[in-house]
C-alpha positions in Angstrom: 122.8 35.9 35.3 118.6 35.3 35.7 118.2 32.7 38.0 115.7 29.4 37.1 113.0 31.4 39.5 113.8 34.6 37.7 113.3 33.1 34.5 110.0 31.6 35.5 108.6 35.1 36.9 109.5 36.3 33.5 107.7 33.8 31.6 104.7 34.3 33.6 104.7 37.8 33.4 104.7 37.7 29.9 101.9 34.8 29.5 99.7 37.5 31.4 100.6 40.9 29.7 97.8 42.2 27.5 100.2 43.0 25.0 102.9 40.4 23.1 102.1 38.1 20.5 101.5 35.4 23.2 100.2 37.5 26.1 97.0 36.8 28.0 94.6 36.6 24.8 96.9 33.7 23.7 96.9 31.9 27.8 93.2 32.4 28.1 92.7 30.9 24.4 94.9 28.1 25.2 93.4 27.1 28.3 89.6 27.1 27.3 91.0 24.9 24.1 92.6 22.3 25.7 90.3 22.5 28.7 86.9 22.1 26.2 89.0 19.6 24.0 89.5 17.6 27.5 85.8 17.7 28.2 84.9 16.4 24.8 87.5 13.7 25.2 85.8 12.5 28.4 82.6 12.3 26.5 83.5 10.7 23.6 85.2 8.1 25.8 82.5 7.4 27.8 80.4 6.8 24.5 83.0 4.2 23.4 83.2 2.5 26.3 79.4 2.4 27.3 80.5 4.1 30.8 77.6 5.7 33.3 77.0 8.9 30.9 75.0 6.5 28.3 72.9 5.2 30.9 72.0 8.7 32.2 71.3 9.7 28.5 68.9 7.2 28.0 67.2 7.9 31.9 66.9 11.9 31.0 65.7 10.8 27.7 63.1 8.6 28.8 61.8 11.2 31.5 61.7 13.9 29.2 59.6 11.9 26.9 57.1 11.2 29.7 56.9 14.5 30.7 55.8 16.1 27.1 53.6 19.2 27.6 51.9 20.4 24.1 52.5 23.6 25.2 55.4 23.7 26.4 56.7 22.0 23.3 55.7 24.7 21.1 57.9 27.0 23.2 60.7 24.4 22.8 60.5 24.5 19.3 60.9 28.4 18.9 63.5 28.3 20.8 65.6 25.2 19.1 65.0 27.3 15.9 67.7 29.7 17.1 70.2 26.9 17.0 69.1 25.9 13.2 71.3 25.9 10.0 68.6 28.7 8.7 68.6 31.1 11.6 72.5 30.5 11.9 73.3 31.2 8.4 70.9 34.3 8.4 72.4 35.7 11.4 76.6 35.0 10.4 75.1 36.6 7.3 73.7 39.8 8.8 76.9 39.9 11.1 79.1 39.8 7.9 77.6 43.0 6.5 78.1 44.5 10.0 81.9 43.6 9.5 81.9 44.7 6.1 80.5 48.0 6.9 82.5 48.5 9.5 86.1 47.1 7.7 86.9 45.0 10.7 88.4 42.2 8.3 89.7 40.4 11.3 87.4 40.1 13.5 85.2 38.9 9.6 88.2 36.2 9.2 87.4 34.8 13.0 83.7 34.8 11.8 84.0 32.7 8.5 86.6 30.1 10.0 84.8 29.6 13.3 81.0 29.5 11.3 81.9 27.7 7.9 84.7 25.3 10.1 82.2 24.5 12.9 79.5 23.1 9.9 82.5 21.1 8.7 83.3 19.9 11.9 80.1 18.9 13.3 79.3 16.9 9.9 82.8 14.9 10.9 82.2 14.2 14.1 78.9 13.0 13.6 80.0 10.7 10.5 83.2 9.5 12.5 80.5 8.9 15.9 78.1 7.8 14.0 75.7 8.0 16.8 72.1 6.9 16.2 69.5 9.6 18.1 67.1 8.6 20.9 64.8 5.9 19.4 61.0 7.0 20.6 58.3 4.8 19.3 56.6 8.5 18.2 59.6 11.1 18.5 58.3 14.2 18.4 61.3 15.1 15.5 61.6 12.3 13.0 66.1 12.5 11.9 67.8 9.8 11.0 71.6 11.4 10.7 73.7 10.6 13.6 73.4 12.7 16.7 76.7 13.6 18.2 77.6 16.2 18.5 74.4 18.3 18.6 74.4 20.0 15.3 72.0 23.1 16.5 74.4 23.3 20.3 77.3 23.4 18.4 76.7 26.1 16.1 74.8 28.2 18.8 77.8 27.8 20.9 80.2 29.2 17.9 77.8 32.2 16.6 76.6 33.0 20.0 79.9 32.7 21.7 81.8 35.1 18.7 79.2 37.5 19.2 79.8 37.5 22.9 83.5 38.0 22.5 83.3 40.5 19.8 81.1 42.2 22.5 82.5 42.0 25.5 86.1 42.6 23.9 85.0 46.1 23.3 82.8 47.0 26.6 84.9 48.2 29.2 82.6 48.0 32.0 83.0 44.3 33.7 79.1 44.6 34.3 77.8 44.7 30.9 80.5 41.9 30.3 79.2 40.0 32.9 75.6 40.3 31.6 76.3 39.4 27.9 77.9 36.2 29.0 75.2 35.4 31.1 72.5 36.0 28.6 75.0 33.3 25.9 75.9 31.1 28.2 71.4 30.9 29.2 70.9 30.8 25.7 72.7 28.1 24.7 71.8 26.3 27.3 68.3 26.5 26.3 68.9 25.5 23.3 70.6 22.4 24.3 67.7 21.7 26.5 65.2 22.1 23.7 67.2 19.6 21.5 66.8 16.9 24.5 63.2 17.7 25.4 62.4 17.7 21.3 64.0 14.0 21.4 66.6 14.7 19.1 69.0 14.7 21.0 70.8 12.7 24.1 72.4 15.0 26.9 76.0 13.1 26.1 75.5 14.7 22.2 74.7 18.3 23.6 77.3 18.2 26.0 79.5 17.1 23.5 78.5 19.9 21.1 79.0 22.6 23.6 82.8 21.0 24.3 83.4 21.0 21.0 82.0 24.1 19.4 83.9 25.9 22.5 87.2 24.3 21.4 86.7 25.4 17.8 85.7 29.0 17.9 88.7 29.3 21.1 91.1 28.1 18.5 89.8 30.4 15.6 89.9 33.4 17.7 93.1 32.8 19.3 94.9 32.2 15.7 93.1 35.2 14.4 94.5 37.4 17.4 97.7 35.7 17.2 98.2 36.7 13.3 96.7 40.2 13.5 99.4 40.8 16.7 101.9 39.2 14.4 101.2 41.9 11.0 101.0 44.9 13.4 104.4 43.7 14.9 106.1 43.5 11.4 104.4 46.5 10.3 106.5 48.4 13.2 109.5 46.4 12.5 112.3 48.9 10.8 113.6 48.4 8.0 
């Protein structure tokens, strides 16, 4: 009879195959989902609360705000319109007739829930927040919906991050994996950035965005895996 440590070998083993309905897909998508949902915890507790993280929010914000550069804020701009609704919905729409084309319907399922869920989300959370945005005598972006989570992080870090993954799940070489998360992870970043320098944003709400967006599309993908390794093992079942 397998012993208790036996047992546990097993299980891990199994957690880290590639293959298996819950192999390693379904222990990496696990762990960034809880681990991003832990993050955004910690954030939205600290909001509640009043803790440290609101004080450096209004610090960063006020320096930021001294620090404007006319130039530099035209650069901002460009680049917080790759995080808005327009360039999102253009781009998931472009990526959708890739899909199409190519009859992945799968990896088009993960698309649609992670895209048209994150836009559902975000409105949530910023209704149940309810956060008002940094309050600048002359803001340089005049919104008066609430501010956390980041709308334009959020979404960058769902499209951005699902292309990512859709790449580097079909690159074998680790280096071009390793350079096409780099280049998302820069990206989104920048765009968070841009949404703090532009005012509209505190770093709490960006940082919040990034935890949650990463939760959602981690918990689309890994349902959309789990069900497509689900079909292809009832399609091999005999009869």
């Amino acid at each position: 009879m397998p012993s208790y440590f036996d047992k546990t070998v097993a299980f891990v083993r199994a957690r880290l195959a590639s293959a298996g309905l819950f192999g390693l897909y379904f222990t990496i998508g696990t762990i960034v989902l809880v681990g991003a949902v832990w993050i955004f915890g910690g954030i939205s507790e600290d909001l509640i609360t009043g803790d440290p993280l609101v004080i450096v929010d209004a610090f960063i914000s006020d320096w930021l705000r001294a620090h404007v550069d006319s130039g530099f804020t035209r650069g901002m701009q460009m680049v917080s319109a790759l995080g808005a609704t327009f360039v999102i919905g253009i781009l998931s729409a472009l990526i959708v007739c890739v899909l199409l084309w190519r009859r992945l319907w799968d990896a088009l399922l993960g698309l649609v829930l992670a895209v048209s869920g994150g836009i559902l989300l975000n409105i949530l959370l910023k209704h149940l927040f309810g956060r008002a945005r940094p309050g600048w005598a002359d803001p340089l972006m005049a919104l008066t919906d609430p501010g956390f989570p980041s709308g334009h992080t959020m979404m960058a870090t769902i499209l951005y991050g699902y292309v990512a993954v859709f790449l580097m799940s079909r690159i074998a070489w680790w280096w071009w994996r390793l350079v096409i998360a780099t280049v998302m992870i820069v990206l989104v970043l920048a765009i968070a950035l841009s949404r703090m320098y532009l005012g509209a944003h505190y770093l709490s709400d960006v940082m919040g965005a990034m935890a949650a967006g990463t939760a959602w599309l981690a918990l689309c993908l890994t349902a959309v895996e789990a069900w497509r390794r689900h079909r292809m093992a009832l399609s091999h079942r005999p009869a």
